[in-house]
Each structure stands twice: as structure tokens, then as C-alpha cells.
C-alpha positions in Angstrom: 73.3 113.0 109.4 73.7 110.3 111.4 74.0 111.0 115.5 74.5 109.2 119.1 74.3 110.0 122.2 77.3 109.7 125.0 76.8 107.5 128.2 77.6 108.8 131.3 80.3 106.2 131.6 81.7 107.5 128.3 80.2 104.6 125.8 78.1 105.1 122.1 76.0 103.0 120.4 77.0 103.1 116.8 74.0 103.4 114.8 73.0 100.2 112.7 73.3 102.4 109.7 77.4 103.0 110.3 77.6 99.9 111.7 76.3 98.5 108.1 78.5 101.0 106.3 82.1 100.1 108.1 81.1 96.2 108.0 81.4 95.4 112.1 79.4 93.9 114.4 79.5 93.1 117.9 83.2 92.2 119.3 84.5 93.7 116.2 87.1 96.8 116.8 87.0 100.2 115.7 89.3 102.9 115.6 89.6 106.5 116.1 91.8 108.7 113.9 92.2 112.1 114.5 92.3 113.9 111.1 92.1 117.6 112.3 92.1 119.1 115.6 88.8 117.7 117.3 88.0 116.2 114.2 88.2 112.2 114.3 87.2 109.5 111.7 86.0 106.0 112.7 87.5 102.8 110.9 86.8 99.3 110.8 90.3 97.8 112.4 88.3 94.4 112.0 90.5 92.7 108.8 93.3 90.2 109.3 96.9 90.8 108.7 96.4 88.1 105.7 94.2 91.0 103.8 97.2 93.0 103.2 98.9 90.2 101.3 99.5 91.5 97.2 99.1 95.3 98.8 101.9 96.5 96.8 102.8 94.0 94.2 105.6 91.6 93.9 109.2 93.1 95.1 111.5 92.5 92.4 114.9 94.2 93.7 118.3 92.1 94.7 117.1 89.7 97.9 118.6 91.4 101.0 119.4 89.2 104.2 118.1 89.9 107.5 122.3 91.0 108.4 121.4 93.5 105.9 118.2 94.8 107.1 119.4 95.1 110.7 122.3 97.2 109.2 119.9 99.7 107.9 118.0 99.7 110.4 121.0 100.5 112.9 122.1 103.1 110.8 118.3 104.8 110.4 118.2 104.8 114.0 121.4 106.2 114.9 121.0 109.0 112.7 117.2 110.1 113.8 118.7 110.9 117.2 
């Protein structure tokens, strides 16, 4: 197990060992996700937007136009109120 201390200004060195692990380095960000109640899990929030190109395939429904969209959209919000 890998451990760090806490600053009294509220600051952690991550060690160079989860440092490796995520891929960051200094100026990179991390982020903090709480997964259970006082549980948290660190991420790397270091890649570009560009890295999520091809996620989930080619969409190959009927184009929709942005009029479209906004309608849905409208409609989504109206009813979650």
C-alpha cells in the first residue's frame, strides 16, 4: 500500500509510484471521485477532448437538425421539473 501524508495547508504529494501509474506529472490535473461514502478514487483528468473521438462508433440513425435537438431538449427539461 501506497500512503501520504497531509499538509497542514491541506496539500499531498502523490507518490512517484501513482504518479507513474495514472500517467501525470507536474501541472497535470487530477480528480477526485467519490465512489462510496468517504471513499474517493483519483483519476488522471489530463487527456484532451480529441481522445474521445471514435468512443462509441459511427452514428448511423436519420441526421437530426439542431431545430430538432433544441426540441428535445425543451421537451426533456420541461418534463424533469
Amino acid at each position: 500500500m501506497t500512503t501520504a501524508a497531509l499538509s497542514s495547508k491541506g496539500q499531498i504529494t502523490i507518490p512517484a509510484r501513482v504518479r507513474a501509474a495514472l500517467g501525470v506529472e507536474a501541472g497535470d490535473r487530477v480528480e477526485f471521485v467519490e465512489v462510496a461514502p468517504g471513499r474517493f478514487e483519483i483519476n488522471a483528468a489530463t487527456r484532451s477532448v480529441t481522445a474521445l473521438k471514435g468512443m462509441f462508433g459511427k452514428y448511423e440513425g436519420p441526421a437530426v437538425s439542431i431545430e430538432e435537438m433544441n426540441a428535445v431538449i425543451e421537451a426533456r427539461g420541461a418534463s424533469a421539473k
